[in-house]
KOLKE-545294 format. One record per residue (C-alpha): residue number from 1; x negated, y, z negated. Coordinates in steps of 0.2 Angstrom, whole numbers, padded with zeros to 4 digits. Layout:
REM KOLKE-545294
<atom k="NUM" xx="X" yy="Y" zz="Z"/>
...
REM end
This chain:
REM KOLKE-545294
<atom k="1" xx="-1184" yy="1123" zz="-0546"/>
<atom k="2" xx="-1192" yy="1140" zz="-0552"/>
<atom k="3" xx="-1182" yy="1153" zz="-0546"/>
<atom k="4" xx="-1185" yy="1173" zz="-0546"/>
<atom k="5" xx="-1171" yy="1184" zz="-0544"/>
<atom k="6" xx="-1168" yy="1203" zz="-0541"/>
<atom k="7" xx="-1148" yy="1203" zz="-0549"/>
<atom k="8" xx="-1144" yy="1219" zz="-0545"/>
<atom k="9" xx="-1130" yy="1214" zz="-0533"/>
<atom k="10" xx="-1126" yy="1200" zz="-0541"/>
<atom k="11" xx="-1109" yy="1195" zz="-0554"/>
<atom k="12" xx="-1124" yy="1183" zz="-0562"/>
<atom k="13" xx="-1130" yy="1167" zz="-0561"/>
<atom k="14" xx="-1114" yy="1156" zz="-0565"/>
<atom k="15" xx="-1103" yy="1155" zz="-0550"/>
<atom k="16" xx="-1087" yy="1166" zz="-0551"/>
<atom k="17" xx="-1071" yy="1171" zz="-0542"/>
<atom k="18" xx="-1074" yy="1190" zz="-0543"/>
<atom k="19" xx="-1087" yy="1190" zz="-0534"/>
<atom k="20" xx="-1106" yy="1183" zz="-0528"/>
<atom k="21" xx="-1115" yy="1173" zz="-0540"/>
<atom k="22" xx="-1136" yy="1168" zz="-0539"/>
<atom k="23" xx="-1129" yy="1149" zz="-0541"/>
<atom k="24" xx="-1117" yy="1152" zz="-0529"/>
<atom k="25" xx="-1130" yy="1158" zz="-0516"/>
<atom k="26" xx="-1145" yy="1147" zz="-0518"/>
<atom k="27" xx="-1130" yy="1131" zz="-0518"/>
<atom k="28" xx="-1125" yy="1138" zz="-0500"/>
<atom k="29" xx="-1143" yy="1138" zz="-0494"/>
<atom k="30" xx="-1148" yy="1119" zz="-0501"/>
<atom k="31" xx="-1132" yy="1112" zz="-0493"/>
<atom k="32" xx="-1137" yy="1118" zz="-0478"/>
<atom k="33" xx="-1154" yy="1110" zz="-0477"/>
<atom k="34" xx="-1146" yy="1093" zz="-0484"/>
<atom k="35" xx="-1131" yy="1094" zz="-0477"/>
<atom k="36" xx="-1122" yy="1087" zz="-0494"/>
<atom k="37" xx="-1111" yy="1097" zz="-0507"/>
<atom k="38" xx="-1124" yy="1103" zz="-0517"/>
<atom k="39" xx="-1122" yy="1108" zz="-0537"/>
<atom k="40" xx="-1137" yy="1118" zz="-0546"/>
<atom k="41" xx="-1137" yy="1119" zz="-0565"/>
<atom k="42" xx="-1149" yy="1133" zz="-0572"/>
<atom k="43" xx="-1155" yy="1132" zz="-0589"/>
<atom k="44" xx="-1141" yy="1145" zz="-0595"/>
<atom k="45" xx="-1132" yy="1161" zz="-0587"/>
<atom k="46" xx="-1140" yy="1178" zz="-0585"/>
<atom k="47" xx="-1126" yy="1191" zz="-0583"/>
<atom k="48" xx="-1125" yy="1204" zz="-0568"/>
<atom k="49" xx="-1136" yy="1215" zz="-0566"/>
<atom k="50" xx="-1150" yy="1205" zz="-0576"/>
<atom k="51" xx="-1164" yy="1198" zz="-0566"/>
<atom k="52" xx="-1175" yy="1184" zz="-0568"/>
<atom k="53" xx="-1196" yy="1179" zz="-0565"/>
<atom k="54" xx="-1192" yy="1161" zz="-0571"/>
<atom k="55" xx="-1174" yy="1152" zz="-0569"/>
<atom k="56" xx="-1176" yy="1136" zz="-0569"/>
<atom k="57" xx="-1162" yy="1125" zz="-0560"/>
<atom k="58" xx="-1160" yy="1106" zz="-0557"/>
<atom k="59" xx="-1148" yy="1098" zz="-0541"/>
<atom k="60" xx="-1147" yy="1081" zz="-0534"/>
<atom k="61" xx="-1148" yy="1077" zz="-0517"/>
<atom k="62" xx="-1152" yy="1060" zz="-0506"/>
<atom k="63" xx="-1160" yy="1072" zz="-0493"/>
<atom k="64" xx="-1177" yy="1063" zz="-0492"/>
<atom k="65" xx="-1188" yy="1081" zz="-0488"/>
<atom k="66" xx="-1203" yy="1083" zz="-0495"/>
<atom k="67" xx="-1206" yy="1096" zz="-0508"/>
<atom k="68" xx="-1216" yy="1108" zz="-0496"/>
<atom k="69" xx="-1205" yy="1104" zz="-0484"/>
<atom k="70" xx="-1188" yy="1111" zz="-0496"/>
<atom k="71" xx="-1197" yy="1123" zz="-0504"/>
<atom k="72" xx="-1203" yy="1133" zz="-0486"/>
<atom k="73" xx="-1184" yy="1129" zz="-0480"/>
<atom k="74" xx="-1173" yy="1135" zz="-0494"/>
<atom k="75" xx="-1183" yy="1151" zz="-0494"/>
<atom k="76" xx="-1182" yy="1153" zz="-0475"/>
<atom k="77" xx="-1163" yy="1153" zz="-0477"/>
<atom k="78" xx="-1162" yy="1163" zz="-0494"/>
<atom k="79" xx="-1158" yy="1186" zz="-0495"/>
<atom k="80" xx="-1174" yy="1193" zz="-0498"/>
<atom k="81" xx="-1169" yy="1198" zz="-0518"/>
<atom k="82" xx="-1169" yy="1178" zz="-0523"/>
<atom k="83" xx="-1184" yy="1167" zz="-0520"/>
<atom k="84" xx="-1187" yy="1150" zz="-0527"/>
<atom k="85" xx="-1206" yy="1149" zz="-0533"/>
<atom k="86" xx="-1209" yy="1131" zz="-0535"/>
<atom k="87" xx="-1199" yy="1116" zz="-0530"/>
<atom k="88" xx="-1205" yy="1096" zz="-0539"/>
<atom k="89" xx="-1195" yy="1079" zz="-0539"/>
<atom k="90" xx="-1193" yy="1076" zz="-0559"/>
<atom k="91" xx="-1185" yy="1062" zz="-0565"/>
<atom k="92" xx="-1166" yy="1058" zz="-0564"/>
<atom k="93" xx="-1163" yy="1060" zz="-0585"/>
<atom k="94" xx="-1172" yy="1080" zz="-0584"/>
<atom k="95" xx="-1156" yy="1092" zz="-0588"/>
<atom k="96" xx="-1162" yy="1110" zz="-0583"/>
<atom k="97" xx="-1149" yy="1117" zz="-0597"/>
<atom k="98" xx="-1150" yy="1102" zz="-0611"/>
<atom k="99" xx="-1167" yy="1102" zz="-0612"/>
<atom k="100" xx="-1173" yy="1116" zz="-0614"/>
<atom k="101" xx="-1184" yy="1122" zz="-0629"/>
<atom k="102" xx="-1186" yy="1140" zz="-0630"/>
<atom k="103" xx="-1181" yy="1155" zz="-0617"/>
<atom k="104" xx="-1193" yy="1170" zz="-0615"/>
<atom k="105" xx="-1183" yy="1187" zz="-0610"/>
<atom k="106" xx="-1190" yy="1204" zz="-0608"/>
<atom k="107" xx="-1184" yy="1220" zz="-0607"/>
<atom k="108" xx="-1191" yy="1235" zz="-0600"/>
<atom k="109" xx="-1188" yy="1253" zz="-0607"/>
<atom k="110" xx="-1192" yy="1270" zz="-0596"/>
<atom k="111" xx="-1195" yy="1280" zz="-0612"/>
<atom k="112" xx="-1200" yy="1298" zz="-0605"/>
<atom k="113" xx="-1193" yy="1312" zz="-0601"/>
<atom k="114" xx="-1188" yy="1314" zz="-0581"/>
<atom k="115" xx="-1175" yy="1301" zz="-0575"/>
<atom k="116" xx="-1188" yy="1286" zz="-0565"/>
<atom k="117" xx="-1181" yy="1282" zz="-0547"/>
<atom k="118" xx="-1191" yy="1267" zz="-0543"/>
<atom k="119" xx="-1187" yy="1259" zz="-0561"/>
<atom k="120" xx="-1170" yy="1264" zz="-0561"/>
<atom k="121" xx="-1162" yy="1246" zz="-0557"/>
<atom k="122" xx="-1176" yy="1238" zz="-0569"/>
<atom k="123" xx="-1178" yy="1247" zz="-0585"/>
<atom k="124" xx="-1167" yy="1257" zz="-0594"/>
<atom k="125" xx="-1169" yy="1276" zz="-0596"/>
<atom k="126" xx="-1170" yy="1283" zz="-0613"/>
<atom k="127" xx="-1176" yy="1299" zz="-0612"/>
<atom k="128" xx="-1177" yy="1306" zz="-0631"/>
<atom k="129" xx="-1195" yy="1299" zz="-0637"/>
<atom k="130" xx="-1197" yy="1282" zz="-0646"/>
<atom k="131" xx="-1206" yy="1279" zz="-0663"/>
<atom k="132" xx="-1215" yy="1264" zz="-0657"/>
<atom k="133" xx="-1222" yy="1262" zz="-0676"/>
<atom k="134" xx="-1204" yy="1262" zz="-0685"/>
<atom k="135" xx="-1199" yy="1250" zz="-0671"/>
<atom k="136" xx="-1213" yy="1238" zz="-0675"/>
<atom k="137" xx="-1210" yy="1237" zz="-0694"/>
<atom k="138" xx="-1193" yy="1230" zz="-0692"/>
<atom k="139" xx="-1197" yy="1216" zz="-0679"/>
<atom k="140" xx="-1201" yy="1204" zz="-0693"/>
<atom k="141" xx="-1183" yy="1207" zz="-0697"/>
<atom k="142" xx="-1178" yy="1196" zz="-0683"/>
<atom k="143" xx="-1191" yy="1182" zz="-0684"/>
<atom k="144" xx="-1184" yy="1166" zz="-0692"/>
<atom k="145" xx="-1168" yy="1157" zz="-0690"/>
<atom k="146" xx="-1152" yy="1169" zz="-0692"/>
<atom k="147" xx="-1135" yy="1169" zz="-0690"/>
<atom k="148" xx="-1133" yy="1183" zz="-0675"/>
<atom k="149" xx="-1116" yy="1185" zz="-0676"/>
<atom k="150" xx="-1119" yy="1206" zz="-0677"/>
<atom k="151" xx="-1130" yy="1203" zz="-0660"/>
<atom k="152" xx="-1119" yy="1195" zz="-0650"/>
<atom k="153" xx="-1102" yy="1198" zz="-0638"/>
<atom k="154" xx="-1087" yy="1197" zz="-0648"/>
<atom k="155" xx="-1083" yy="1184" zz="-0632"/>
<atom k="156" xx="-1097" yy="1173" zz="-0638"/>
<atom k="157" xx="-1093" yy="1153" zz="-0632"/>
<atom k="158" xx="-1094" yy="1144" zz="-0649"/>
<atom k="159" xx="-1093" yy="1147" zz="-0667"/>
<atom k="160" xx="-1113" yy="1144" zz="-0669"/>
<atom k="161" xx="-1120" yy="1160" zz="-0668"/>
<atom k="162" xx="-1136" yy="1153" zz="-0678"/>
<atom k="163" xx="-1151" yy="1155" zz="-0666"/>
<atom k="164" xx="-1171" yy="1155" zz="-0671"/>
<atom k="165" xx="-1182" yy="1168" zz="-0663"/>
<atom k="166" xx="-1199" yy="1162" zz="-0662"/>
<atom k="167" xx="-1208" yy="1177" zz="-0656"/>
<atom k="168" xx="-1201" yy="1197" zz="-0656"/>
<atom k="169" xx="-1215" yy="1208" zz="-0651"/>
<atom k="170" xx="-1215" yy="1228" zz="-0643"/>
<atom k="171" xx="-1227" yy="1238" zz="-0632"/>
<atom k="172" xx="-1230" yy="1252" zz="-0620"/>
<atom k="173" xx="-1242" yy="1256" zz="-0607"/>
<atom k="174" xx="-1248" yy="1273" zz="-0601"/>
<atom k="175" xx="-1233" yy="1275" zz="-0588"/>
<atom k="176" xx="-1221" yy="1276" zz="-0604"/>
<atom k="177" xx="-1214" yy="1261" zz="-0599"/>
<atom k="178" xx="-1208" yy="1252" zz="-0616"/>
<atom k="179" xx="-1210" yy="1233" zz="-0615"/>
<atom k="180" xx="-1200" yy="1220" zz="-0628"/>
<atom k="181" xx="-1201" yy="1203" zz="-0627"/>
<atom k="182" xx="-1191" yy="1189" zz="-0635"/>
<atom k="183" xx="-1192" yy="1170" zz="-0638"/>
<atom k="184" xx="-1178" yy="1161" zz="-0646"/>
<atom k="185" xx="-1173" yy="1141" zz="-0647"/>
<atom k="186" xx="-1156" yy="1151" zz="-0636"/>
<atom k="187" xx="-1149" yy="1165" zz="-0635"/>
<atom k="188" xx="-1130" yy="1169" zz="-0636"/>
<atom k="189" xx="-1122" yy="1181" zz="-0624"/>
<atom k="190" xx="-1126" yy="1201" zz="-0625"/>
<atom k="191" xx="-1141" yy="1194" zz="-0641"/>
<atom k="192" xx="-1156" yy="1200" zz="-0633"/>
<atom k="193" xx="-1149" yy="1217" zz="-0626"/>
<atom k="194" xx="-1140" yy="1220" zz="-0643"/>
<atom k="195" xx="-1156" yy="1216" zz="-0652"/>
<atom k="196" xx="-1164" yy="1229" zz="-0641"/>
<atom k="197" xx="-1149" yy="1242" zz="-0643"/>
<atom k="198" xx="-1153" yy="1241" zz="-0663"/>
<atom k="199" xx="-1171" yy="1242" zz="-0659"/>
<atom k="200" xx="-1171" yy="1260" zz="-0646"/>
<atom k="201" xx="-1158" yy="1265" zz="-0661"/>
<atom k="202" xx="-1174" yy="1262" zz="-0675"/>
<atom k="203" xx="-1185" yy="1270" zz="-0661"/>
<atom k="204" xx="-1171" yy="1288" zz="-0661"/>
<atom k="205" xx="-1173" yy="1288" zz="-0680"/>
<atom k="206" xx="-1154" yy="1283" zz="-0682"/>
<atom k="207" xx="-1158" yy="1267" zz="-0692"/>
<atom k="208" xx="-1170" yy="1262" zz="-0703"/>
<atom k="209" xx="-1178" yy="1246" zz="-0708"/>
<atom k="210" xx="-1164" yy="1244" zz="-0722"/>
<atom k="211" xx="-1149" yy="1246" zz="-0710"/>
<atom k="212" xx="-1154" yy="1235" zz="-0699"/>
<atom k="213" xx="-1155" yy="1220" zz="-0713"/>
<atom k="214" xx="-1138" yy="1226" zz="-0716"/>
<atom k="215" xx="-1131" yy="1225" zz="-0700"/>
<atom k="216" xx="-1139" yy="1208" zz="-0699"/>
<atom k="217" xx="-1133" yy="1201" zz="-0714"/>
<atom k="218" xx="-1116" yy="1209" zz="-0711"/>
<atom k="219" xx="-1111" yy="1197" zz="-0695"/>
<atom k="220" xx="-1101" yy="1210" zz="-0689"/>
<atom k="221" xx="-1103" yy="1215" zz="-0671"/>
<atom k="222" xx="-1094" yy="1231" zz="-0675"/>
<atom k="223" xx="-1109" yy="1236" zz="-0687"/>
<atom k="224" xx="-1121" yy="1236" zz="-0672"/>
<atom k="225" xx="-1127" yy="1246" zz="-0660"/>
<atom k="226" xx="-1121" yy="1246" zz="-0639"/>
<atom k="227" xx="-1127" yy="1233" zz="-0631"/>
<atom k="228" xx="-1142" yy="1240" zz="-0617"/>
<atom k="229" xx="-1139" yy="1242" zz="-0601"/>
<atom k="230" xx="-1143" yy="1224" zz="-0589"/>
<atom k="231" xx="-1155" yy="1232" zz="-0577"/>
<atom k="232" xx="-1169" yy="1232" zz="-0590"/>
<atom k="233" xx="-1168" yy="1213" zz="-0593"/>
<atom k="234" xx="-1176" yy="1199" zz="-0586"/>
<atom k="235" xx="-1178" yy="1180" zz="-0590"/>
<atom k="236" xx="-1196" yy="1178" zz="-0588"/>
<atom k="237" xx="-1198" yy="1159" zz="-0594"/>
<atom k="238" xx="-1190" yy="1143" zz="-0600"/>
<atom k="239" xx="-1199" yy="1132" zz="-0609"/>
<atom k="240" xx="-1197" yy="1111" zz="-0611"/>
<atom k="241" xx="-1214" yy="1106" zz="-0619"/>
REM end
């Protein structure tokens, strides 16, 4: 499954006890069509609040429905803020979380200087102005294989906090809407959000391009900035190729 997700009232993706989870939901719904206890496995959590263009989730299921058929059913029966946007029969061995290649996140910045009230649950308000050029010249920073360790959730599952980002790249469009997006072979919890943090905080004039290869090499998430808000963050694809 390719899922879409508005997570505003969600705790996340990964079922919980405190509250209502996207896995939790789009579970519920299946079993109903099949009739079986069903189990989704996404291709990795996204946290509450953060929403998603392009989860993709695997389940089992003996249920002998068609694709059309599940695909027109599970959304007849799922809220409105979560939509499953294609549904395929794929071979028994594919893992939804093990064989993943790449993520793609974005994150969305309204940098201007009245509060937005459409954008509020999907972008993050900053209202002081952003130097996109000081931005830019520390992206390359980020490019490589690193050990994250300052970018990351003291929480962080793991000791490995060495991850590769493929591609980091900035823009902004005439609405003042600030757009970042980021490819990694994975992403440990808070990363992409703390990476942006560091980023708005280069953008204020509060570091500069030395600072941040400080706080990188330091591997000390005390060194970094706050983590940004969820709201401005969505998981926009997963790659397997």
């Amino acid at each position: 499954m390719v899922v879409e997700y508005d997570g505003t009232a969600y705790c996340g993706w990964q079922r919980q006890e405190n509250g209502l989870s996207i896995q939790q939901v789009l579970e519920a719904s299946i079993g109903r069509m099949t009739g079986e206890a069903i189990r989704v496995i996404g291709s990795g959590r996204t946290d509450a609040g953060v929403h998603a263009l392009g989860q993709v989730a695997h389940f089992h299921t003996a249920a002998l429905l068609g694709e059309r058929n599940f695909l027109m059913g599970i959304n007849s029966l799922l809220p409105a803020d979560i939509a499953v946007r294609e549904i395929r029969e794929v071979d028994p061995s594919f893992h939804a979380r093990f064989d993943v290649k790449s993520k793609v996140y974005i994150y969305r910045v309204c940098n201007r200087s009245v509060r937005p009230a459409l954008e509020r649950l999907y972008a993050w308000f900053v209202w002081e102005p952003l130097d996109l050029e000081k931005i830019e010249g520390v992206l390359n920073l980020f490019r490589g294989t690193h050990d994250f360790t300052s970018f990351c959730s003291t929480h962080t599952d793991g000791p490995d906090h060495v991850r590769t980002i493929r591609a980091i790249a900035v823009e902004k469009d005439d609405k003042g809407i600030i757009q970042f997006s980021l490819e990694a072979d994975g992403f440990l919890r808070y990363m992409a959000r703390t990476i942006v943090g560091a980023l708005v905080d280069v953008g204020r004039g509060k570091y500069t391009r030395g600072d941040v290869a400080g706080i990188l090499a330091a591997k000390d998430r005390r060194k970094a900035s706050l983590t940004a808000p969820p709201q401005g963050l969505f998981l926009k694809e997963v790659i397997y190729g």
